[in-house]
C-alpha positions as CSV (number, residue, x, y, z in Angstrom):
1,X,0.0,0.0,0.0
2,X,3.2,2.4,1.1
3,X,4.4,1.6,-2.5
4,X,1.2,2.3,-4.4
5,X,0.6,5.3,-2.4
6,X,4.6,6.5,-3.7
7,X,3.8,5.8,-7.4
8,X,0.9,7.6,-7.2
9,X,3.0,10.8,-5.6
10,X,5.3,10.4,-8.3
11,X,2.9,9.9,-11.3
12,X,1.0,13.0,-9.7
13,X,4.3,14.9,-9.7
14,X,5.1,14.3,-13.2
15,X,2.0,15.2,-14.6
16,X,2.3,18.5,-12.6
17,X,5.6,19.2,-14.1
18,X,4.0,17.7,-17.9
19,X,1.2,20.6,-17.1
20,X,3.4,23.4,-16.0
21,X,5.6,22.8,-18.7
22,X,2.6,22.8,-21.5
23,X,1.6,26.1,-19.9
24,X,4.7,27.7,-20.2
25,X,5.5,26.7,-23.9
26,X,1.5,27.4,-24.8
27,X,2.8,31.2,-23.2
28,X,5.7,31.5,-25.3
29,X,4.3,30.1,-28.4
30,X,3.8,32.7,-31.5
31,X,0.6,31.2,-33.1
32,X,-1.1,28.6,-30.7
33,X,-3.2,29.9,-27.7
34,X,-5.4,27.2,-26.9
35,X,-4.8,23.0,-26.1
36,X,-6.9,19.7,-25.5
37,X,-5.8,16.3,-25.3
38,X,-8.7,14.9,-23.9
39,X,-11.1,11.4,-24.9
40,X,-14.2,12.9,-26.4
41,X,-13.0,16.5,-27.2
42,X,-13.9,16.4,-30.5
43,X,-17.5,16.7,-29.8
44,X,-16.6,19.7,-27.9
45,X,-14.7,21.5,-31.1
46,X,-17.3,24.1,-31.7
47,X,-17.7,25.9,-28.2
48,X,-13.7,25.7,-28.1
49,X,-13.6,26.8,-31.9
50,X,-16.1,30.1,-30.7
51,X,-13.8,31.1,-28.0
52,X,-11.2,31.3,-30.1
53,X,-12.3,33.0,-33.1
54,X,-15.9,34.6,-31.6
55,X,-18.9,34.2,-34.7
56,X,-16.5,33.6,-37.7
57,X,-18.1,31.2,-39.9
58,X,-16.2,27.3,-39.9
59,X,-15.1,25.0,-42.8
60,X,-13.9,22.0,-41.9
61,X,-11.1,20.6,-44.1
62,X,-10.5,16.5,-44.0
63,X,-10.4,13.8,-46.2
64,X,-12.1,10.7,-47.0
65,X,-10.8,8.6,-43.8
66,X,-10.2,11.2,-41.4
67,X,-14.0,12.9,-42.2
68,X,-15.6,9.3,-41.2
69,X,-12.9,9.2,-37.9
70,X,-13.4,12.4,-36.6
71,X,-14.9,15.2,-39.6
72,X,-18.4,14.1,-38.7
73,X,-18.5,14.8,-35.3
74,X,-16.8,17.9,-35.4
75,X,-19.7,19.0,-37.8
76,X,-22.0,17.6,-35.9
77,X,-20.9,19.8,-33.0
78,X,-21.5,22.6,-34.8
79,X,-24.9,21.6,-36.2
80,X,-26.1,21.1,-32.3
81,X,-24.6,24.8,-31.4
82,X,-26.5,26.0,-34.5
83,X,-22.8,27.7,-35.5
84,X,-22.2,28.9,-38.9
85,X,-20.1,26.2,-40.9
86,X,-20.1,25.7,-44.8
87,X,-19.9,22.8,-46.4
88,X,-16.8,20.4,-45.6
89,X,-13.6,20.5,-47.7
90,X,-13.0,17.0,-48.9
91,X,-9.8,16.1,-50.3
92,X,-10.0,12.9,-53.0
93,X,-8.0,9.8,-52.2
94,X,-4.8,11.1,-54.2
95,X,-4.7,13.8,-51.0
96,X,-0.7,14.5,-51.0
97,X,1.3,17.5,-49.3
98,X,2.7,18.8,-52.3
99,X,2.0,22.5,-53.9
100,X,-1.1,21.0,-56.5
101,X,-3.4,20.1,-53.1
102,X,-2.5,23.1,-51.5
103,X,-3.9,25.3,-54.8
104,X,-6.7,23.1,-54.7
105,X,-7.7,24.6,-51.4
106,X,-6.7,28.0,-51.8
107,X,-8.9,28.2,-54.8
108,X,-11.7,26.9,-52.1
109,X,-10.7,29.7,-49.7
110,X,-10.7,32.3,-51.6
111,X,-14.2,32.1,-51.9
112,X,-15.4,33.0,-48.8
113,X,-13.6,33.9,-45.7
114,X,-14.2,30.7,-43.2
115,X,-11.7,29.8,-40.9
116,X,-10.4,26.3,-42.0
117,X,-10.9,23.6,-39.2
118,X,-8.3,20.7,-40.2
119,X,-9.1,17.6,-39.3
120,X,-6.5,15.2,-39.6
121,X,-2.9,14.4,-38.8
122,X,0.3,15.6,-40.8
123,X,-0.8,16.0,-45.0
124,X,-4.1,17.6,-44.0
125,X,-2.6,19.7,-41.4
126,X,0.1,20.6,-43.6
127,X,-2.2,21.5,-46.2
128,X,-4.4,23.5,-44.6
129,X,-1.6,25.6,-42.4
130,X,-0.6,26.6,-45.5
131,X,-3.6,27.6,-47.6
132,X,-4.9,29.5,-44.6
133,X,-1.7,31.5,-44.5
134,X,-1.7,31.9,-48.4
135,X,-5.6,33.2,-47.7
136,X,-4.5,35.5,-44.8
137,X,-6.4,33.7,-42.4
138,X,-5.8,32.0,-39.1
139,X,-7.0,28.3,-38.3
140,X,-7.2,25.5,-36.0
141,X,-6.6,21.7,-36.1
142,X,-8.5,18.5,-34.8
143,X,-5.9,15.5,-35.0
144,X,-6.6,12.3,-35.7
145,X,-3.7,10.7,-34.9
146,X,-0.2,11.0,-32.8
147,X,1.8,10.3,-36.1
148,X,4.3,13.5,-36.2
149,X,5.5,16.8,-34.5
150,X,3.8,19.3,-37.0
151,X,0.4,19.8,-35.5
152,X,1.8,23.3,-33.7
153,X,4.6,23.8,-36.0
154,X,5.7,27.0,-37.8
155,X,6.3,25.6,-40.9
156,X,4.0,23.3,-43.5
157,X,6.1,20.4,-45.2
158,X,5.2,20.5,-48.6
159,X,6.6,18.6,-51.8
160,X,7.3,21.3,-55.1
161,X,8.7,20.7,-58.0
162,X,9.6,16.9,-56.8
163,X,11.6,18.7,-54.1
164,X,10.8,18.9,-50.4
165,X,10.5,22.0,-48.5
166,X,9.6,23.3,-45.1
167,X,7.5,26.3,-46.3
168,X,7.3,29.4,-43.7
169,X,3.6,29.7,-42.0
170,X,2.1,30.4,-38.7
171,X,1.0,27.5,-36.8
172,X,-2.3,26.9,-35.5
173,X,-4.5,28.9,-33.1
174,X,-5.4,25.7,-31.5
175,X,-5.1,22.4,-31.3
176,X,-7.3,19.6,-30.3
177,X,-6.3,15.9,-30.3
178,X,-9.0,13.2,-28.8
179,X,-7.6,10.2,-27.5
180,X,-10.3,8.2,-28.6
181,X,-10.0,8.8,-32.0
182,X,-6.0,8.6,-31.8
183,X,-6.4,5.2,-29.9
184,X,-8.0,3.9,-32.9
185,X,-6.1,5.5,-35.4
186,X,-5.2,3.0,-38.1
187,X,-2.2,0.7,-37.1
188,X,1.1,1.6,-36.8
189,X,0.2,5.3,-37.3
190,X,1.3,6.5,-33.5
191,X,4.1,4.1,-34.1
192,X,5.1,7.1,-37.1
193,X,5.2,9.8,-33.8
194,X,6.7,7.9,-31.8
195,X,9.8,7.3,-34.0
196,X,9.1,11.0,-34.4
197,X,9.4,12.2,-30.9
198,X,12.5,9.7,-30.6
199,X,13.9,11.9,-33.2
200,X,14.6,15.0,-30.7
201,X,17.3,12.6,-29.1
202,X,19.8,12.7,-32.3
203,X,18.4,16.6,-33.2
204,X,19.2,17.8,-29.2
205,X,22.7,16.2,-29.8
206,X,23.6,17.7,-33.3
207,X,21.9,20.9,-31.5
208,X,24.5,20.6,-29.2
209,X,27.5,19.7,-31.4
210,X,26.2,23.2,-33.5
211,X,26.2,25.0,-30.7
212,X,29.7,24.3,-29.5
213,X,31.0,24.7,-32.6
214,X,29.5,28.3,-32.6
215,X,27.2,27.8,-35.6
216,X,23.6,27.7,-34.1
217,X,22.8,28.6,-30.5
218,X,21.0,26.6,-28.0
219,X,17.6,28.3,-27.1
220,X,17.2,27.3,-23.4
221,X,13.6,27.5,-23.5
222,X,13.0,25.8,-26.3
223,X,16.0,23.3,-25.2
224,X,13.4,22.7,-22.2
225,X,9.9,22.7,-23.9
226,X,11.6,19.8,-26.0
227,X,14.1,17.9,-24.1
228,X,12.8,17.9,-20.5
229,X,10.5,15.5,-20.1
230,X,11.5,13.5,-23.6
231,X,12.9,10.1,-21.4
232,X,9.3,10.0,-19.9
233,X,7.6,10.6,-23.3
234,X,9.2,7.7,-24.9
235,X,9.7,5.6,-22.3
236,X,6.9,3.1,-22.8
237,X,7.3,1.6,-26.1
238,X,5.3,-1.3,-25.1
239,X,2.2,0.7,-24.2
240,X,2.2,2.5,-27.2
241,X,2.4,0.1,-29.5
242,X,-1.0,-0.9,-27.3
243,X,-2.5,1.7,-27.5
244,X,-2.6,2.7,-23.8
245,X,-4.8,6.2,-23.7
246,X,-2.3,7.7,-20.5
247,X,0.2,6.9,-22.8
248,X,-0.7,8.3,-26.1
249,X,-1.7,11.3,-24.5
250,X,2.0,11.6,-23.3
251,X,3.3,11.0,-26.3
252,X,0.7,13.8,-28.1
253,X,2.1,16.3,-25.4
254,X,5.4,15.7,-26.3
255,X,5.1,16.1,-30.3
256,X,2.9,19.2,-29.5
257,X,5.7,20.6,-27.4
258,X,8.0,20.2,-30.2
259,X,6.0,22.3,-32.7
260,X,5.9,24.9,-29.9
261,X,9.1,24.8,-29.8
262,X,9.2,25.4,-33.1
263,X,6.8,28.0,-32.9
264,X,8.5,30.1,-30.6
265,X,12.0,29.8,-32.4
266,X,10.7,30.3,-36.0
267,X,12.8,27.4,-36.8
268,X,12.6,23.3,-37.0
269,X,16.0,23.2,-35.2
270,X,14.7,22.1,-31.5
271,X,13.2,19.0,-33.3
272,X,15.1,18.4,-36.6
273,X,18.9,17.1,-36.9
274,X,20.4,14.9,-38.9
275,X,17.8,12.2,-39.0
276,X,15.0,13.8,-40.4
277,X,18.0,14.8,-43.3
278,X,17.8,11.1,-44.6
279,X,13.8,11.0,-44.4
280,X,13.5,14.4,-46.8
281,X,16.2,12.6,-48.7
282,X,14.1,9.4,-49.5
283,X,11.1,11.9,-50.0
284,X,12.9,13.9,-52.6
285,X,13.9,10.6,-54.4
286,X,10.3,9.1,-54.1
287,X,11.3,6.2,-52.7
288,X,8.7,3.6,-52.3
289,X,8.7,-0.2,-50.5
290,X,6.2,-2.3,-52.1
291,X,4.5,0.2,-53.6
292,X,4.1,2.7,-50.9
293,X,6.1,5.0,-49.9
294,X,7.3,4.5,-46.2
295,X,5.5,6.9,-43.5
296,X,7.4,10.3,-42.7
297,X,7.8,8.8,-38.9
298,X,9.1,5.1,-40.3
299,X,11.8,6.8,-42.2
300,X,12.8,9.4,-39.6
301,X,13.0,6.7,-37.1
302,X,15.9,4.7,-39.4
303,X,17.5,8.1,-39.7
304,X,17.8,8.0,-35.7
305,X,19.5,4.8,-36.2
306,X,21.7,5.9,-38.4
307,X,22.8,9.0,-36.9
308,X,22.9,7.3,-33.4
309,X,25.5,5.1,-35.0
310,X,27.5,7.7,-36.5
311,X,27.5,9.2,-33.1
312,X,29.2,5.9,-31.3
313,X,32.0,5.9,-33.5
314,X,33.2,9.4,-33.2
315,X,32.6,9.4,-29.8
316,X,35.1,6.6,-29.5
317,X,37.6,9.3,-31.3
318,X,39.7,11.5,-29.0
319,X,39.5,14.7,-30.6
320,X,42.3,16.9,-28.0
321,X,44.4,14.3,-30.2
322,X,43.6,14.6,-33.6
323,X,45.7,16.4,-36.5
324,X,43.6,19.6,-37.0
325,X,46.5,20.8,-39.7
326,X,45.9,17.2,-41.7
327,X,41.9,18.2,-41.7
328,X,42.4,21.5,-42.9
329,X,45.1,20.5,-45.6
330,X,42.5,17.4,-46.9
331,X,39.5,20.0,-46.8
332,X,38.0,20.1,-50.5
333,X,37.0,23.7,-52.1
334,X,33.6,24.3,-53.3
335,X,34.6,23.3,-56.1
336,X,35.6,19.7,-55.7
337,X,32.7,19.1,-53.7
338,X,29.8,20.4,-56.7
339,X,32.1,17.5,-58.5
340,X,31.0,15.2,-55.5
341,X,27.2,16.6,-55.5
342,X,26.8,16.0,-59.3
343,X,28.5,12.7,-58.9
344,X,26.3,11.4,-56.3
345,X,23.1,12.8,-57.4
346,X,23.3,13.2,-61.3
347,X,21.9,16.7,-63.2
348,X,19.1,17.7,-61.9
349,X,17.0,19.1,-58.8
350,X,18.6,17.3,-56.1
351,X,21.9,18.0,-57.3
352,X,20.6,21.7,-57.4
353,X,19.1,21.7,-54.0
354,X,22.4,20.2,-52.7
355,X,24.7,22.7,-54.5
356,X,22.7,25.4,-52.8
357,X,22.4,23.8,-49.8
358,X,26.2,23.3,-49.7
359,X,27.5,27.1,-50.8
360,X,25.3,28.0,-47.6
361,X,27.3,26.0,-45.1
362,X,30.9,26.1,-47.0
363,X,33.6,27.2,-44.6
364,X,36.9,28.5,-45.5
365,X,40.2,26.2,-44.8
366,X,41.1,29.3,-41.7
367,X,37.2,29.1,-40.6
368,X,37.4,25.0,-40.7
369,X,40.2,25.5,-38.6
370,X,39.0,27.9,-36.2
371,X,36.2,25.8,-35.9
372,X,37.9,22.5,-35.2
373,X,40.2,24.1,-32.8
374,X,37.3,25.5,-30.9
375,X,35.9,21.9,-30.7
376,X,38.9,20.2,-29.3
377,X,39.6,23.1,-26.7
378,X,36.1,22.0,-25.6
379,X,36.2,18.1,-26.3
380,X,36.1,16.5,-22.6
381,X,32.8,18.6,-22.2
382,X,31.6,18.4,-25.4
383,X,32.1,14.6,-25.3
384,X,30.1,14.2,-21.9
385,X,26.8,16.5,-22.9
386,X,26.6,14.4,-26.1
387,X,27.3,11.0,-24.3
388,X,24.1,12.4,-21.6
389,X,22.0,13.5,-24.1
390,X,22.2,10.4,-26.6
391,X,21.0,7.2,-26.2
392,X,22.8,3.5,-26.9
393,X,21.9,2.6,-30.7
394,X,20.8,-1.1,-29.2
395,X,18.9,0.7,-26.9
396,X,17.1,2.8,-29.5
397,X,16.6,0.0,-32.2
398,X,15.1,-2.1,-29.0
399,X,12.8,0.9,-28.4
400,X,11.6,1.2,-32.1
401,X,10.6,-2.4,-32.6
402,X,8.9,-2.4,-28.9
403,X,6.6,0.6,-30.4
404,X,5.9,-1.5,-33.6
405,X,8.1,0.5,-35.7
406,X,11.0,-0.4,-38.4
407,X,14.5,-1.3,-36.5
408,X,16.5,-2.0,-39.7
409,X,16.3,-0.1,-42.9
410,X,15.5,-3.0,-44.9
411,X,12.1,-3.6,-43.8
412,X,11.7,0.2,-45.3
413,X,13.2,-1.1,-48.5
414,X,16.5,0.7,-48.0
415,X,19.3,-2.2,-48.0
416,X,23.1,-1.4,-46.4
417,X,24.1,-0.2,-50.0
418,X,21.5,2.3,-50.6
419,X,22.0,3.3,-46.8
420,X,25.7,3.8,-47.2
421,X,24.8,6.1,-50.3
422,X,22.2,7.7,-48.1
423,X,24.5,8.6,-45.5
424,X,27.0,10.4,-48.8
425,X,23.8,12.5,-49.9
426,X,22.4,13.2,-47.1
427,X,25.8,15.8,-46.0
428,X,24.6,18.1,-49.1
429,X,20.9,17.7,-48.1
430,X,20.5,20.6,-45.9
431,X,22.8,24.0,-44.3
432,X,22.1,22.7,-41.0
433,X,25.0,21.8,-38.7
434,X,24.5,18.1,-38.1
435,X,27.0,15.2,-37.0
436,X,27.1,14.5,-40.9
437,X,29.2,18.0,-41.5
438,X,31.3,16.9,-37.8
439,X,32.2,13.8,-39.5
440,X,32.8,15.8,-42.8
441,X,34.8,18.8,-41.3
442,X,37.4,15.7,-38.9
443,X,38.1,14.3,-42.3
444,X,37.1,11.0,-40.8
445,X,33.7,10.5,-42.7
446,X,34.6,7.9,-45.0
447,X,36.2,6.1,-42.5
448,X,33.5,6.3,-39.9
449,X,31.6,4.7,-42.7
450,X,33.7,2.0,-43.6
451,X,33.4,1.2,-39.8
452,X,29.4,1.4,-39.8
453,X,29.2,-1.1,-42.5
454,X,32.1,-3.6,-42.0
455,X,31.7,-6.6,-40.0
456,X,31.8,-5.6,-36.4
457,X,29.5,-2.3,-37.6
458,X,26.0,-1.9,-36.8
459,X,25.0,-1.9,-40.3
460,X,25.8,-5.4,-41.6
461,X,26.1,-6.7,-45.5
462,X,23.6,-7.7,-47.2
463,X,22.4,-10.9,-46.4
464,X,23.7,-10.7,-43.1
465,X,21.4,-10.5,-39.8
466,X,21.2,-7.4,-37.5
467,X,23.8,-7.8,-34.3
C-alpha cells in the first residue's frame, strides 16, 4: 500500500511538471493559444472553436478517412450549437502535401472567408496551415492521430517541384487531439510519432555539437519545452504500441511541445537534426517499398539509427588528439565538392538543392580550422553532454521495434548499400549543422563509414542479420 501510495506521488508529480511545462511553452508560443488532449474532445470543437475566433463562420477541411474518424463529429458539433459552418472541404484519395493540393484549397478559400478547421494528422494539417496563410487567415486543427511533430509547428512540409520544402507559415490557433479517436487511429500510425518524438534525441545532440561549434545557439527555452521531459515521453514503447490512452496522451504532449518549440524559435532546429536529413532525402527521391512509400515517422526513425551510430563511432575518437592541420590541408573547395554533388546525385534538382544547400554552409580552410580548434579546446565537455544527451543505438533499435516501428532499414526497402549512399547524400541535403558536416569537417567520414558497414558495424552486409 506504502508503494502504491509512492507511485501515485510520483505519477501526480510528473503530470504537474508535464502541465506546468505545456503552460509555459503554450505562453511562449507565436501562433497557438489554446490546447486539449482529452477522450471525447472532438465533440466539444465548436464551443472551443467560438472562443477562439468569436462568430466567424467554420469550414472544416479532412479527407475521406479522417472525415468518417473524426470530420463528422466535429460538424455535428457545430450543427447542435446552431454555429455557422459551410460545407466540408474534402480532399479525393490522391490527397498528398505537395503545392497542387495546397492550390486546390486556396482556390476553395478564396471564396469566402471561413476559418479552415483541419481535421486530420500531418498531410491535411500541412495543407491547410498553408492555404490559410496563403488566404491571410488564421485556423485550428483536430488531429486524428499522434503520427508527427507538425500539429503546432511554424512551418507546412510541402513537396514542389519533386523537391521537399519546409514552407514558412504560422501554426495553428489551436489544437485539439482526442484520445479516442488517436487510440484507434489505423495501425502503426502513433508508431510514425513515436519514432518521431525519438527523433529529438539525435536533433538535441547535433543541437549541441552546433552549438559548441559556434554555428547555431542553443535556445534554453526551447531546449526545455523539448528535451525535459522527452525520457518520460518515450519511455513506454510497449504501451504504445498498445495503444494505452495515459500513454498516447503523453506521447501527443510531447510532439505538441515540439511544434511549440518550433513556434516560438521560427525554426525546426529544436526538433530536426540529422535524422529527419535522410527522411527528406528518401522523399525527394520518391522512394517507395512495395509500392508505398514509407511513412514520414518510419523513415525518420531509421534516420535516428543511423545517426545514433554515427555518433558511437566518433565518440570513440579523442579529438584533443587529432591532426587539425591534416583536416584543414585534406578540406575540399567548393569546387571539388559540386564535382561530388553532381556525382552522387546526377543533373538535376537534387543535385541543385544540394549545391545550394552546400555554398550556404561552406567554410573556409582558416574558418574549418577555427572551428575544429574550438571543438577540441572543448572536447572532454563536449564529449560528456553528447554521451548524456544520446541514447545506446541497441537501446534505441530495442525501443523502435517495442513501439511496432521499423528497426533495420531493410524492412523500409533501403538495404546497407542504398544506406551507405544515403548517408554520402544526405551531408549536401540541408545548411544545418548536423553530425554529418562533424564527420565531414574531422576528415574521418569515409572512414566512420567503412566502420558502420564492416563486419563488427551496426550496419551489416547484405544478407547478413542485424547484431
Amino acid at each position: 500500500m506504502t508503494e502504491d501510495r509512492s507511485h501515485d506521488r510520483v505519477s501526480k508529480i510528473a503530470l504537474e511538471k508535464e502541465q506546468e511545462l505545456i503552460e509555459r511553452a503554450l505562453n511562449a508560443a507565436r501562433d497557438t493559444r489554446y490546447l486539449a488532449v482529452e477522450q471525447g474532445i472532438r465533440h466539444r470543437t465548436a464551443s472551443i472553436f467560438s472562443s477562439v475566433f468569436g462568430s466567424r463562420e467554420a469550414l472544416i477541411v479532412a479527407d475521406g478517412n479522417t472525415y468518417e474518424a473524426s470530420g463528422q463529429d466535429v460538424e455535428a458539433s457545430f450543427l447542435r450549437e446552431n454555429r455557422a459552418q459551410r460545407k466540408p472541404f474534402i480532399f479525393g484519395p490522391q490527397i498528398y502535401a505537395d503545392d497542387k493540393c495546397v492550390r486546390e484549397l486556396v482556390a476553395a478559400l478564396r471564396s469566402h472567408e471561413a476559418i479552415p478547421v483541419a481535421v486530420g494528422s500531418g498531410t491535411v494539417n500541412d495543407l491547410t496551415k498553408l492555404a490559410a496563410y496563403q488566404t491571410n487567415r488564421p485556423y485550428m486543427v483536430v488531429g486524428t492521430a499522434a503520427s508527427m511533430d507538425g500539429y503546432a509547428a511554424f512551418g507546412a512540409s510541402i513537396t514542389t517541384e519533386g523537391s521537399k520544402n519546409t514552407v514558412d507559415c504560422p501554426g495553428p490557433r489551436a489544437v485539439l487531439a482526442d484520445l479516442d479517436v488517436i487510440a484507434r487511429a489505423p495501425k502503426g500510425m502513433n508508431a510514425w510519432g513515436y519514432a518521431d518524438l525519438m527523433a529529438k534525441v539525435v536533433a538535441g545532440a547535433d543541437w549541441i555539437l552546433a552549438d559548441a561549434a559556434g554555428s547555431e545557439p542553443i535556445d534554453t527555452a526551447a531546449w526545455e519545452t523539448v528535451q525535459s521531459l522527452l525520457r518520460s515521453w518515450i519511455g513506454s514503447p510497449d504501451a504504445i504500441a498498445a495503444n494505452d490512452p495515459p500513454s498516447l496522451r503523453h506521447l501527443v504532449h510531447g510532439l505538441v511541445m515540439s511544434g511549440f518549440a518550433m513556434q516560438a524559435t521560427l525554426s525546426s532546429r529544436p526538433a530536426s537534426g540529422a535524422e529527419h536529413q535522410f527522411s527528406h532525402l528518401w522523399d525527394m527521391q520518391h522512394h517507395t517499398f512495395h509500392g508505398e512509400a514509407p511513412s514520414h515517422g518510419l523513415k525518420v526513425g531509421i534516420g535516428v539509427l543511423a545517426s545514433a551510430a554515427l555518433y558511437e563511432d566518433l565518440l570513440r575518437r579523442d579529438l584533443r588528439t587529432f591532426d587539425i592541420e591534416a583536416a584543414v590541408r585534406a578540406w575540399p573547395s567548393m569546387d571539388e565538392l559540386e564535382k561530388r554533388i553532381h556525382k552522387l546525385f546526377g543533373p538535376g534538382a537534387l543535385e541543385n538543392r544540394a549545391k545550394e544547400e552546400t555554398r550556404a554552409k561552406y567554410v573556409s580552410g582558416e574558418a574549418l580550422r577555427v572551428q575544429l580548434n574550438r571543438l577540441r579546446a572543448n572536447w572532454a565537455e563536449l564529449r560528456t553532454k553528447l554521451l548524456a544527451q544520446l541514447i545506446p543505438f541497441r537501446e534505441l533499435r530495442d525501443m523502435l521495434r517495442r513501439a511496432g516501428c521499423p528497426f533495420d532499414p531493410r524492412q523500409i526497402g533501403i538495404p546497407p548499400a542504398r544506406l551507405r549512399l544515403s548517408y554520402q547524400q544526405c551531408c549536401y541535403m540541408r545548411r544545418r549543422f548536423t553530425v554529418l558536416d562533424f564527420a565531414q569537417r574531422l576528415g574521418v567520414f569515409n572512414l566512420a563509414l567503412d566502420n558502420l558497414f564492416g563486419p563488427q558495424g551496426p550496419w551489416p552486409p547484405e544478407g547478413e542479420v542485424l547484431p
